[in-house]
C-alpha positions in Angstrom: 79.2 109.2 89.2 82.9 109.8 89.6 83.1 111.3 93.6 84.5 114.7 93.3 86.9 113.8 96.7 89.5 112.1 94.4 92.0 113.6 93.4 94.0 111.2 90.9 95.8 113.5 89.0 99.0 114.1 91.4 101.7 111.5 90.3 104.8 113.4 88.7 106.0 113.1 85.5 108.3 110.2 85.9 106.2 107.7 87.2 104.4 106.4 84.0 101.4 104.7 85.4 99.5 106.4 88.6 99.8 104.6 92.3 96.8 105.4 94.0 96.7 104.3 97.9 93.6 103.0 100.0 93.6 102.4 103.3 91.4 101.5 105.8 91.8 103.3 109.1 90.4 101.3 112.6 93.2 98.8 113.2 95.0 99.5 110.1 96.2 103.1 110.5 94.5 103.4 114.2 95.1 100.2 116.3 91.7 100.5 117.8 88.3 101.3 116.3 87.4 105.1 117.1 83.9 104.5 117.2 84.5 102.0 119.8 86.3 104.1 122.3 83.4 106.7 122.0 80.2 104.0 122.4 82.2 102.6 124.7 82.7 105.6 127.2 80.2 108.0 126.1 77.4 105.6 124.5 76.2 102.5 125.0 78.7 101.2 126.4 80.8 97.6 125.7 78.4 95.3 126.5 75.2 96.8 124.8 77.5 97.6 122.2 78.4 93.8 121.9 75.3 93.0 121.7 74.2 94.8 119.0 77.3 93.4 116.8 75.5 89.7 117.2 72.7 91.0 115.5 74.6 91.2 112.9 76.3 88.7 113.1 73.4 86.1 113.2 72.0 88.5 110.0 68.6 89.7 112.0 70.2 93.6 111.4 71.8 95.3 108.9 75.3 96.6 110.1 73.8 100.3 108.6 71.2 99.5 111.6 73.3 98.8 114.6 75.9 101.8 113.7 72.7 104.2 113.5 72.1 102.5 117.1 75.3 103.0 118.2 75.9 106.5 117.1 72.6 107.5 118.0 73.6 106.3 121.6 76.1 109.0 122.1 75.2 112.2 124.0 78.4 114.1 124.0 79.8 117.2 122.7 82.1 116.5 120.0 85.1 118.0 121.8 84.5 116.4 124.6 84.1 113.1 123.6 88.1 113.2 122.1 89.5 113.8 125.9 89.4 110.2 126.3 90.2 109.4 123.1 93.3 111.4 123.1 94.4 109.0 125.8 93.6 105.8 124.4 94.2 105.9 120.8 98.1 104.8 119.5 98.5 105.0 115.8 101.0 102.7 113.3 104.5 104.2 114.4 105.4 104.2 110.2 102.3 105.7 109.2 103.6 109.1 109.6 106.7 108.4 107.3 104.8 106.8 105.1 102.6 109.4 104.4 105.8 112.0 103.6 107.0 109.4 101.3 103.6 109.2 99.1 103.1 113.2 99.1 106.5 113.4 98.6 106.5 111.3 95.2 102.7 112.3 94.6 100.9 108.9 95.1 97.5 110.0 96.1 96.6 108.7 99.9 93.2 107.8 100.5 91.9 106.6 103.7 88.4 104.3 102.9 86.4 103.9 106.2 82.9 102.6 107.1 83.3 105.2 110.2 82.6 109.1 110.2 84.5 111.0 108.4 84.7 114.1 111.2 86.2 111.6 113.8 88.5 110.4 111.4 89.4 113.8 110.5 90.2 115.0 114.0 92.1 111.8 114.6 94.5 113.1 111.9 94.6 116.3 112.4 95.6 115.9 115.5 98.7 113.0 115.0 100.1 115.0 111.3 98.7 118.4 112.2 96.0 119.9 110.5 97.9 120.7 107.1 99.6 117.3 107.1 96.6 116.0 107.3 94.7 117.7 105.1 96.2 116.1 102.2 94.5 113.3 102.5 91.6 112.6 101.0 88.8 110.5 103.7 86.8 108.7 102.1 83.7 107.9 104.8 80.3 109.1 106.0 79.4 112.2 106.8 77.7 112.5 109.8 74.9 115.5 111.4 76.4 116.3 115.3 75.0 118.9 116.8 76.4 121.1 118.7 75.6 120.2 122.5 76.0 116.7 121.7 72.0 115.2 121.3 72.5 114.1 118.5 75.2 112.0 116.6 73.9 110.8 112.8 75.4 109.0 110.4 75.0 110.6 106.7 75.4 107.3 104.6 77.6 107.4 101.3 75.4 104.8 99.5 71.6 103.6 99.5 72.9 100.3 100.6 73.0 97.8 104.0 76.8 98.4 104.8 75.9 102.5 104.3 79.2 102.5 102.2 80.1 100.5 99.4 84.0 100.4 99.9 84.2 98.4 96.5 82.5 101.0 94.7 84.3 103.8 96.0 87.8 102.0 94.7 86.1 101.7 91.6 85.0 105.4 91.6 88.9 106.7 91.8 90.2 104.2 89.7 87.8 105.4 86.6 88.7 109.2 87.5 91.6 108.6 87.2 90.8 105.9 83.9 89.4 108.7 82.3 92.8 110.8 81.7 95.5 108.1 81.0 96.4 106.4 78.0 95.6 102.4 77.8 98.9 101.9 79.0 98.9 104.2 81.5 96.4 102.6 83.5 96.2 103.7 87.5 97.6 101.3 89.6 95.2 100.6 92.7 96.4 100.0 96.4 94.6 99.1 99.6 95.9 98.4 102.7 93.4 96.6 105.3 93.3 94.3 108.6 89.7 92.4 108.9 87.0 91.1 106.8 85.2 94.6 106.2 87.7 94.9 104.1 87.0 92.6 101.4 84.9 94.5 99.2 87.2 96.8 98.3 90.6 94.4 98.4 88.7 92.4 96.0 88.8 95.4 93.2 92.5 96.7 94.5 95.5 95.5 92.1 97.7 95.1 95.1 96.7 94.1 98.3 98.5 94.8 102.2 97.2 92.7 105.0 98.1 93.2 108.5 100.5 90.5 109.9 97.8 88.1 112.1 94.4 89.9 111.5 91.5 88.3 110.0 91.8 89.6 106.3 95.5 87.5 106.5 93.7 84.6 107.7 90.8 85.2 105.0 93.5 85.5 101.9 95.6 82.5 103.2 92.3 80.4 103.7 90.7 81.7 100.2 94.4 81.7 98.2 94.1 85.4 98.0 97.2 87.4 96.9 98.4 89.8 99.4 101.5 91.1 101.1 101.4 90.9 104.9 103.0 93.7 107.3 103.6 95.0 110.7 103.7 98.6 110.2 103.8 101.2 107.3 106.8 101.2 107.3 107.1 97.7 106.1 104.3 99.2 103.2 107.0 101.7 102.0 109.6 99.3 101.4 107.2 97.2 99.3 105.7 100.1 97.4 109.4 101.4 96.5 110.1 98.2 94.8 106.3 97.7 93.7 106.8 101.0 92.0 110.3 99.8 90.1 108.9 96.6 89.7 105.9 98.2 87.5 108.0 100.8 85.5 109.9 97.6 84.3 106.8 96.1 83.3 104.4 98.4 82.0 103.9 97.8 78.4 106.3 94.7 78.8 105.6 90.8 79.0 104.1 89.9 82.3 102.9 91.3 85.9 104.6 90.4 89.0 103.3 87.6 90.9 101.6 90.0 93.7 99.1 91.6 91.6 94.8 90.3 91.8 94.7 88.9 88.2 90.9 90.3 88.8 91.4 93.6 89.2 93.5 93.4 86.3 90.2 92.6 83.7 90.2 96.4 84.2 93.5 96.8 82.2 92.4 94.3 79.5 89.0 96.0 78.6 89.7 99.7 79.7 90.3 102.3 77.3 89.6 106.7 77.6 86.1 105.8 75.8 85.2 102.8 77.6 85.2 102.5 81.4 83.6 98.8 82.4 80.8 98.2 84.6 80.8 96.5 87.9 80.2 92.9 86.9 77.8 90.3 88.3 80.4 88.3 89.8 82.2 91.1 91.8 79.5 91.1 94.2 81.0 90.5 97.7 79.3 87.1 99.3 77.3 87.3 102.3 80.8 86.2 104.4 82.1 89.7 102.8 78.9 91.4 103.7 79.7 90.7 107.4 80.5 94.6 107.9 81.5 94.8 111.5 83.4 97.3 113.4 86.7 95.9 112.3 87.7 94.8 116.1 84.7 92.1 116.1 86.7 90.3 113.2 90.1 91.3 113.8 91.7 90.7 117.0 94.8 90.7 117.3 97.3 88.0 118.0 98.7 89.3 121.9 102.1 89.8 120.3 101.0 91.6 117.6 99.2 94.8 118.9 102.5 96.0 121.3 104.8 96.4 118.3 105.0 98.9 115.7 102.2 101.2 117.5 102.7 105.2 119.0 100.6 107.3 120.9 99.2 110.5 119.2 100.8 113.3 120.9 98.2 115.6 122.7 
């Protein structure tokens, strides 16, 4: 069932085909993990919490298990636990631009998390301000967090171990957005990422942005995956202004440009407005891909890497 969240109906009239954008958020938009910085001060703490991230790394617990641990941990008001935050977090210094430049020529901006989608929310709200922000669409859990802070639940998108299916939510916008275009008008799928939890849904994306030095680059130059590296969103824009002039020229034309996931593109081959294809057999993420983690446990950065490019949100 198509989530009502998307919204894939925004491009404008001169852009034949649609760009929709994915993103992930901890260490992609964020440079740290949100979740993180509350376990950490208000939970668990860091080392319980790293000890609860080996189990699933040596597969004894699902990653849906440890994050109820984790969040469950927490005993803070929601207000309260963003003073610290506040102070720690530093967001992609060409996010913010590059966000203007896909309202401003309608490319729908999604941000696909295995977090909560109310911390993520307040995390944007307060960088882009609260109208900014609210045109994007978060793509997350829900969560149940009561009011004095006893209580911090996790509200799980899908019946499944990782809680939410990132590959299936890609696949969700792209056939609402399937469902009015013409063959050749096919939507043209985005995602931007940094570590392995990524996978899943990079896998289903037509075009694919890794961050410079993180483990999803390593994982595409180990694997021969197809992907664009960059250092900040601003490096994104760039390659999406000539991604989009790059597709105009092609679109019904001879060819694809040599950046596109041939897989992804078996949507374009089969899809029509009467039939939208299933999820096949073999676009089931391996076990390696299954490795869900809180992106920092599988994408550290380089020490260069992390100091450039990076603001901190204004209080």
């Amino acid at each position: 069932m198509t989530n009502a969240n998307f919204n894939p109906t925004q491009a404008p009239a001169n852009h034949k085909r649609k760009i929709i954008i994915f993103s992930d958020f901890d260490g992609t938009i964020c440079m740290q993990d949100t979740g993180h910085i509350l376990v950490d001060n208000h939970g668990c703490g860091t080392e319980a919490r790293a000890k609860l991230e080996e189990e699933i790394k040596m597969g004894t617990r699902s990653f849906r298990e440890v994050s109820e641990d984790m969040w469950a941990s927490l005993h803070v008001p929601f207000d309260d636990g963003f003073i610290v935050m506040e102070k720690t977090i530093e967001m992609d210094s060409g996010f913010r631009e590059f966000h203007q430049y896909c309202v401003d020529n309608g490319f729908p901006f999604n941000v696909i998390s295995a977090g909560l989608k109310p911390v993520l929310r307040r995390v944007l709200d307060t960088y882009l301000g609260a109208e900014e922000a609210s045109r994007i669409d978060i793509v997350a859990n829900d969560a149940i967090i009561k009011p004095d802070g006893s209580e911090w639940k996790p509200i799980w998108r899908h019946d499944t171990d990782l809680g939410h299916d990132k590959a299936l939510s890609v696949n969700e916008a792209r056939a609402a957005a399937q469902a009015q275009c013409e063959p050749d008008e096919m939507p043209l799928i985005v995602f931007i990422g940094d570590g392995v939890s990524d996978l899943p849904a990079a896998r289903e994306a037509d075009v694919l942005f890794a961050r410079r030095g993180l483990r999803l680059e390593e994982y595409c130059i180990e694997h021969g995956i197809t992907y664009t590296p960059f250092d900040t969103f601003a490096d994104i824009k760039r390659e999406i202004e000539k991604l989009s002039a790059e597709d105009q020229a092609k679109t019904g034309g001879v060819g694809k440009p040599v950046r596109y996931n041939p897989r992804a593109n078996l949507w374009r081959r089969i899809s029509s407005k009467e039939a939208v294809p299933t999820l096949m057999a073999a676009a089931t993420p391996s076990k390696e891909e299954k490795m869900f983690l809180w992106p920092e446990t599988f994408s550290e950065a380089k020490p260069s890497t992390i100091e450039e490019g990076v603001e901190p949100v204004a209080v």
